[in-house]
Backbone as a chain_set.jsonl record, in Angstrom:
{"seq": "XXXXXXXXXXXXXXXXXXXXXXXXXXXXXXXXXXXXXXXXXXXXXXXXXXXXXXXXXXXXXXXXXXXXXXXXXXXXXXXXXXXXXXXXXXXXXXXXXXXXXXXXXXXX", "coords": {"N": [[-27.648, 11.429, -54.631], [-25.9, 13.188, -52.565], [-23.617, 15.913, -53.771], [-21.232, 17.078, -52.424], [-20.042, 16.696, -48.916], [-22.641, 15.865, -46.618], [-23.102, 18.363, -43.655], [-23.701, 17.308, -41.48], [-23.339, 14.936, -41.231], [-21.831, 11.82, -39.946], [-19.666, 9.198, -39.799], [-20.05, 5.81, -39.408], [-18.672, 3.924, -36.766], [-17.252, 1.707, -37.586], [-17.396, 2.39, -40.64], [-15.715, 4.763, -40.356], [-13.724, 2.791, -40.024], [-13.311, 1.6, -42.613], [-12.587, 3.721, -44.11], [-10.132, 4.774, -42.864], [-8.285, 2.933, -43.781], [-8.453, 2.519, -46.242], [-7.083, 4.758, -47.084], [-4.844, 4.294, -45.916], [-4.189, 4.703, -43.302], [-2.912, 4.164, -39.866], [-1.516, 2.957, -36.28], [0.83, 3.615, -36.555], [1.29, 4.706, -39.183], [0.605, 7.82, -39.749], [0.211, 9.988, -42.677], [-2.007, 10.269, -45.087], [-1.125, 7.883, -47.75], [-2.898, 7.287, -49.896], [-5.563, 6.581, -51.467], [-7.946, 4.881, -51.873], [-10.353, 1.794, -51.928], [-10.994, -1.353, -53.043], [-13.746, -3.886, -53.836], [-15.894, -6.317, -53.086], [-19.387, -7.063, -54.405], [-20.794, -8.312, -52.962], [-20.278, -8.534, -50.352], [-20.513, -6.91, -47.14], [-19.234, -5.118, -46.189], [-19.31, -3.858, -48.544], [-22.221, -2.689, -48.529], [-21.098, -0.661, -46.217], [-19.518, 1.085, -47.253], [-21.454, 2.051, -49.742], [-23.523, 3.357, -48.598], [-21.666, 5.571, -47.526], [-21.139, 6.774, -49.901], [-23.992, 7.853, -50.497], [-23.718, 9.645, -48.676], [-22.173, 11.291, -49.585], [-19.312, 11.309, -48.674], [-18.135, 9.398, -50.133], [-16.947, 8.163, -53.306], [-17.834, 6.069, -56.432], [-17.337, 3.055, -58.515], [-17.927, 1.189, -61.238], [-16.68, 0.931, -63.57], [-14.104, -0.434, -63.622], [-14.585, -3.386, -63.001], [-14.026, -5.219, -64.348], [-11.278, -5.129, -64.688], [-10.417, -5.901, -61.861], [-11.709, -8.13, -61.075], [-14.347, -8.296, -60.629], [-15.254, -6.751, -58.616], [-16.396, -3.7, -57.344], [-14.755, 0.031, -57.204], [-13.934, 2.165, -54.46], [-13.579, 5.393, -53.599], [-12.384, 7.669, -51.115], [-13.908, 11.59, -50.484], [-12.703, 14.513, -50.48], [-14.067, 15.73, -48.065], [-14.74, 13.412, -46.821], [-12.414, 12.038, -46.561], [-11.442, 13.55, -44.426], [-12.781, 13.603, -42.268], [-12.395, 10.594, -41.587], [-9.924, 11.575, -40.432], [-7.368, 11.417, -37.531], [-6.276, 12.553, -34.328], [-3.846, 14.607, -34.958], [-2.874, 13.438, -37.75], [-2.392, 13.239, -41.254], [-3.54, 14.341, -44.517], [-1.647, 14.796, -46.141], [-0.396, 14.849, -49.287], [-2.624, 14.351, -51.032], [-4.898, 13.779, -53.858], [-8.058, 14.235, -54.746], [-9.962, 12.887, -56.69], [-12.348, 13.317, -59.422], [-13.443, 11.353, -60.898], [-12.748, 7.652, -61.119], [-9.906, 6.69, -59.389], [-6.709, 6.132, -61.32], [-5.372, 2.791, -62.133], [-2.623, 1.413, -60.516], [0.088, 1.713, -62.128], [-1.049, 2.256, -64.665], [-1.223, 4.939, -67.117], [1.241, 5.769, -66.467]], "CA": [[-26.343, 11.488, -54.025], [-24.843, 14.647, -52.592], [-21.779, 16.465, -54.123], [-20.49, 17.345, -51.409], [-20.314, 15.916, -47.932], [-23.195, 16.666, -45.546], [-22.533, 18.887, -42.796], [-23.96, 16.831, -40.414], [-22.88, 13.304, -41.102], [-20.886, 11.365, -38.676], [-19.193, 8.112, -39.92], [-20.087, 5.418, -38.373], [-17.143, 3.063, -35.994], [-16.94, 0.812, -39.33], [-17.001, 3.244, -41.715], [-14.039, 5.199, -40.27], [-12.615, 1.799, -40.174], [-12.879, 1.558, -43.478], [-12.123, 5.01, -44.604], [-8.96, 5.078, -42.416], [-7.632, 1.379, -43.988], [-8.404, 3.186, -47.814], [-6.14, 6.059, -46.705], [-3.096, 4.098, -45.318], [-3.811, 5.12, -41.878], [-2.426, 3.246, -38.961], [-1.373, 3.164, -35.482], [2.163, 3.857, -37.157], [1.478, 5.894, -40.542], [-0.057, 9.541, -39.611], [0.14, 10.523, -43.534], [-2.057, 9.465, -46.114], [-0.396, 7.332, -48.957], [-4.025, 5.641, -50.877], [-6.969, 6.648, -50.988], [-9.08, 3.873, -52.551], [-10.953, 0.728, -51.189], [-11.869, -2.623, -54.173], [-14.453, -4.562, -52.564], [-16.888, -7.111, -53.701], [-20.527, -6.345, -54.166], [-21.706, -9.207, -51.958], [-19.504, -8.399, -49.308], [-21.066, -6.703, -45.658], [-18.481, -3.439, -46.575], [-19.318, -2.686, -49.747], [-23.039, -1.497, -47.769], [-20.66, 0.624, -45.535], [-18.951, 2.238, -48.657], [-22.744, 2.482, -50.268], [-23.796, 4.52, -47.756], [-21.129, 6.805, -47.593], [-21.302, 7.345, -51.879], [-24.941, 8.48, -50.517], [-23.893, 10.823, -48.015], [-21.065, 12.371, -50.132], [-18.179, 11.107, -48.118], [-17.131, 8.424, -51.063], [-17.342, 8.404, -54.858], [-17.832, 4.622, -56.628], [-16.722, 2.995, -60.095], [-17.995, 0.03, -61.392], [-15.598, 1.081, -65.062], [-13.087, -1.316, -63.981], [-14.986, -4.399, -62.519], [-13.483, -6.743, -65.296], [-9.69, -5.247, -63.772], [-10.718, -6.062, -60.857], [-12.422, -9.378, -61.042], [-15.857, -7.908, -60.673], [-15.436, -5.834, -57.439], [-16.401, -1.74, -57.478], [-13.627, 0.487, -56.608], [-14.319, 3.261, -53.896], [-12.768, 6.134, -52.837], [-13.325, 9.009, -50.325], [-14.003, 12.48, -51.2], [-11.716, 15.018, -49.619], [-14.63, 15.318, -46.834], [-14.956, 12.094, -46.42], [-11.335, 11.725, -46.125], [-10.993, 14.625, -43.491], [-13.841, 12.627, -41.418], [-11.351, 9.891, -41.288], [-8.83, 11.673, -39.648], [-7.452, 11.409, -36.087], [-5.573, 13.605, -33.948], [-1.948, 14.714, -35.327], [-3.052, 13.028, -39.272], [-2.885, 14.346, -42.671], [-3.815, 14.201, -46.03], [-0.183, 14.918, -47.021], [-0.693, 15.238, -50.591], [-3.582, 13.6, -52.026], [-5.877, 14.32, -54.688], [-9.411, 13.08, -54.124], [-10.368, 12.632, -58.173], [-14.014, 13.293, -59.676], [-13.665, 9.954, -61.127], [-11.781, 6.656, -60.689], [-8.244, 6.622, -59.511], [-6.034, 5.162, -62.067], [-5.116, 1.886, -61.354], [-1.023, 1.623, -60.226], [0.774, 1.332, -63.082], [-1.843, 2.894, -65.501], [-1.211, 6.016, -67.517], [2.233, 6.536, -65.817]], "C": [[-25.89, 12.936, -53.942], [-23.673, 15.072, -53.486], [-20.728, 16.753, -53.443], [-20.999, 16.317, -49.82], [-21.231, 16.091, -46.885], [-22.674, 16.742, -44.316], [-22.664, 17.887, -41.918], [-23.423, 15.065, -39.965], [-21.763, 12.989, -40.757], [-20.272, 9.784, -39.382], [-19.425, 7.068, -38.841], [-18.355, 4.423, -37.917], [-16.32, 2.16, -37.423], [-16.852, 1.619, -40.191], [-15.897, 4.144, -41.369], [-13.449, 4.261, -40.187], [-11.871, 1.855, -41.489], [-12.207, 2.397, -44.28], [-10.652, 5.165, -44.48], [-7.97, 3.931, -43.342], [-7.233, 1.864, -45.584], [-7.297, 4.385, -47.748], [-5.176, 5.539, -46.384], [-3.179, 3.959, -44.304], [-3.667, 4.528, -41.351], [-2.081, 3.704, -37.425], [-0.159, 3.988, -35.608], [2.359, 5.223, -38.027], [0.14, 6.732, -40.215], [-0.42, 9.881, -40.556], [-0.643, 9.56, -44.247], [-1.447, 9.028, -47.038], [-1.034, 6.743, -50.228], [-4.933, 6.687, -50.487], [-7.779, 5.857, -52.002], [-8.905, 2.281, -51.726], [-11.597, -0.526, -52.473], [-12.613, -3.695, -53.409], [-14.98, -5.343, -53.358], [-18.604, -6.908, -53.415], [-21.224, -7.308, -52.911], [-20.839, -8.965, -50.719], [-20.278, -7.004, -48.237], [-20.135, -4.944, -46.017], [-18.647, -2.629, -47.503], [-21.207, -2.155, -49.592], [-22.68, -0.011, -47.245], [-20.039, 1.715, -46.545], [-20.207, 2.719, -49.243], [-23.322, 3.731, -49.58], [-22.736, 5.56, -47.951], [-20.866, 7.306, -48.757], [-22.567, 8.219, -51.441], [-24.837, 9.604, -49.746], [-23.056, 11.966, -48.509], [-19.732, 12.553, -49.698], [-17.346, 10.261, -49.109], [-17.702, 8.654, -52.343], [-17.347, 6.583, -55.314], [-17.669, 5.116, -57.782], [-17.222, 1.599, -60.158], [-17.032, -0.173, -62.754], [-15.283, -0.796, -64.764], [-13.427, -2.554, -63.344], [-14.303, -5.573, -63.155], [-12.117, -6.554, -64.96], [-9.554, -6.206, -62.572], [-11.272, -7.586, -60.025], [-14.025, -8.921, -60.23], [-16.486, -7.454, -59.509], [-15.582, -4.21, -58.09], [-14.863, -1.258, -56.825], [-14.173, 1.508, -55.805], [-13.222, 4.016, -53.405], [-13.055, 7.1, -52.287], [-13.468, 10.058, -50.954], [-13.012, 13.727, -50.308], [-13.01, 15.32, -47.904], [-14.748, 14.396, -46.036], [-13.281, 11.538, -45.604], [-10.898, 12.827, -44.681], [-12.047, 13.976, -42.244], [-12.984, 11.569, -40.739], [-9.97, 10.254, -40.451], [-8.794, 12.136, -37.929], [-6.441, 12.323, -35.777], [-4.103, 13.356, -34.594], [-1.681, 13.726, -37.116], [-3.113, 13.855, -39.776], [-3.102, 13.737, -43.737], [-2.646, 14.005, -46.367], [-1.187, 15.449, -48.563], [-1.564, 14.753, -51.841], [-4.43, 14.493, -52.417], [-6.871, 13.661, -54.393], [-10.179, 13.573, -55.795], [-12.373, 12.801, -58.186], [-14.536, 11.72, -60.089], [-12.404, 8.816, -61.022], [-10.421, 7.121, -60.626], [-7.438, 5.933, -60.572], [-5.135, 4.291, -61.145], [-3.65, 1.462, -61.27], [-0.792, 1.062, -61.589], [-0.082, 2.081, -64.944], [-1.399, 4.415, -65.83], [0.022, 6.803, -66.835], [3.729, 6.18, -66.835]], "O": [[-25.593, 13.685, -54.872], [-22.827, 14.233, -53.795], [-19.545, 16.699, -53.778], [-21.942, 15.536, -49.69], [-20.642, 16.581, -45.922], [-22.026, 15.855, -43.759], [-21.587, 17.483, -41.479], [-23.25, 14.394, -38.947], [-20.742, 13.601, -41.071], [-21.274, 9.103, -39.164], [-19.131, 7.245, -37.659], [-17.315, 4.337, -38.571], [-15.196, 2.129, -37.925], [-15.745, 1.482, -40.713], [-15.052, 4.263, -42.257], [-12.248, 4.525, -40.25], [-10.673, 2.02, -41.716], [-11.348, 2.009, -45.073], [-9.922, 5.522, -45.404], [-6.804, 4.286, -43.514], [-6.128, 1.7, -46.101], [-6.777, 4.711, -48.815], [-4.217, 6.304, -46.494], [-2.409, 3.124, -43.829], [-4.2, 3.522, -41.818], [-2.351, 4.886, -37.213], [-0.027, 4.981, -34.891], [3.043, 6.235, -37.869], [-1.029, 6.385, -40.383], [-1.541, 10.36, -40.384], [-0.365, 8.361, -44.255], [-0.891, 10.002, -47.544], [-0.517, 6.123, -51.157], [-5.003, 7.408, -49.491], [-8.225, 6.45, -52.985], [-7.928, 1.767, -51.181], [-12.8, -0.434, -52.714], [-12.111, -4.299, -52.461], [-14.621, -5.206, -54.528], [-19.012, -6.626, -52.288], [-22.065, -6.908, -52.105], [-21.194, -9.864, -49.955], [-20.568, -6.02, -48.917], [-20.685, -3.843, -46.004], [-18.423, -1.424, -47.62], [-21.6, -1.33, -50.417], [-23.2, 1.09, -47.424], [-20.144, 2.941, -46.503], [-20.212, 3.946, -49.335], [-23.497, 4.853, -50.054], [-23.076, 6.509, -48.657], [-20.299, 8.399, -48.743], [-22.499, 9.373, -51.864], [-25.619, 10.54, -49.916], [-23.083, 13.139, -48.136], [-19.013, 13.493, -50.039], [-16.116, 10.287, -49.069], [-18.771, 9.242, -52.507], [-16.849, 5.822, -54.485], [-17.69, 6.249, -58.264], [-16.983, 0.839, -59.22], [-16.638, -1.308, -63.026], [-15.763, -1.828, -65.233], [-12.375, -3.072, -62.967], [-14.067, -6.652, -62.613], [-11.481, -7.603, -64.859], [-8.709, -7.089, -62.424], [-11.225, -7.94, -58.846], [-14.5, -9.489, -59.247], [-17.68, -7.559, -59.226], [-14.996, -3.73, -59.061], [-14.078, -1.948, -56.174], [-15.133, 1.998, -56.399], [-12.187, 3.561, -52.918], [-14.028, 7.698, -52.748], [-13.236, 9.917, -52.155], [-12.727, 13.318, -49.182], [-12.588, 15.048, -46.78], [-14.845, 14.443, -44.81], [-13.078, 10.928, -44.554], [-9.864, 12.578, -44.062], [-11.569, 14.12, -41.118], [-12.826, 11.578, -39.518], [-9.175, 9.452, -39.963], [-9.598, 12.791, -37.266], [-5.766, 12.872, -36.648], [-3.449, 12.319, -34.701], [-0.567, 13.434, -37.551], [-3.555, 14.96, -39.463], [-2.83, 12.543, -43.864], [-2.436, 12.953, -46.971], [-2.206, 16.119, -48.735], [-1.356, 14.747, -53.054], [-4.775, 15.544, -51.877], [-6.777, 12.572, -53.825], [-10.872, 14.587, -55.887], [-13.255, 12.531, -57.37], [-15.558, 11.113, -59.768], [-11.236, 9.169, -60.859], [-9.841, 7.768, -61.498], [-7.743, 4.74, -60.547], [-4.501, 4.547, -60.121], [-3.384, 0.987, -62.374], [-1.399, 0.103, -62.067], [0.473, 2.241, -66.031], [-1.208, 5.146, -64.858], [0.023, 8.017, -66.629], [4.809, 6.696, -66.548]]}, "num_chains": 1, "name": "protein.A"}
């Protein structure tokens, strides 16, 4: 797995789906507000998130699977998240963590 995001990699139509959906983004909301995606391992998306952990666009967690009811958590990486964006979007003010996001309400 990369550390960073390779130069060359393109997201595919589904994977900026998903990227954009983990971020907030919308037809509506321009700013990110999220950046994380809980999926289930048997589930057709949590491939498209796999892949992009391998290209260096997302980071994974299996920690909190028993929070979770025994889904991974994913989240982009600030490349990954800048991939995701469309004309006139931002980050706003997110952090893109080395490891898991804490989960709302955790450690606050």
């Amino acid at each position: 797995m990369s550390e960073t995001c390779e130069t060359r990699y393109v997201m595919t139509p589904k994977q900026r789906e998903l990227a954009r959906h983990a971020l907030g983004l919308s037809a509506r909301e321009k700013r990110a507000y999220r950046n994380s995606y809980v999926v289930d391992p048997a589930c057709e998306d949590h491939d498209e998130w796999t892949a992009m952990v391998e290209h260096g666009a997302a980071r994974v967690t299996t920690i909190r699977r028993n929070i979770y009811g025994g889904m991974d958590v994913f989240w982009l990486t600030h490349e990954g998240a800048t991939l995701a964006l469309g004309p006139r979007e931002t980050l706003g003010d997110l952090r893109f963590p080395e490891h898991a996001p804490a989960k709302r309400g955790e450690g606050e």
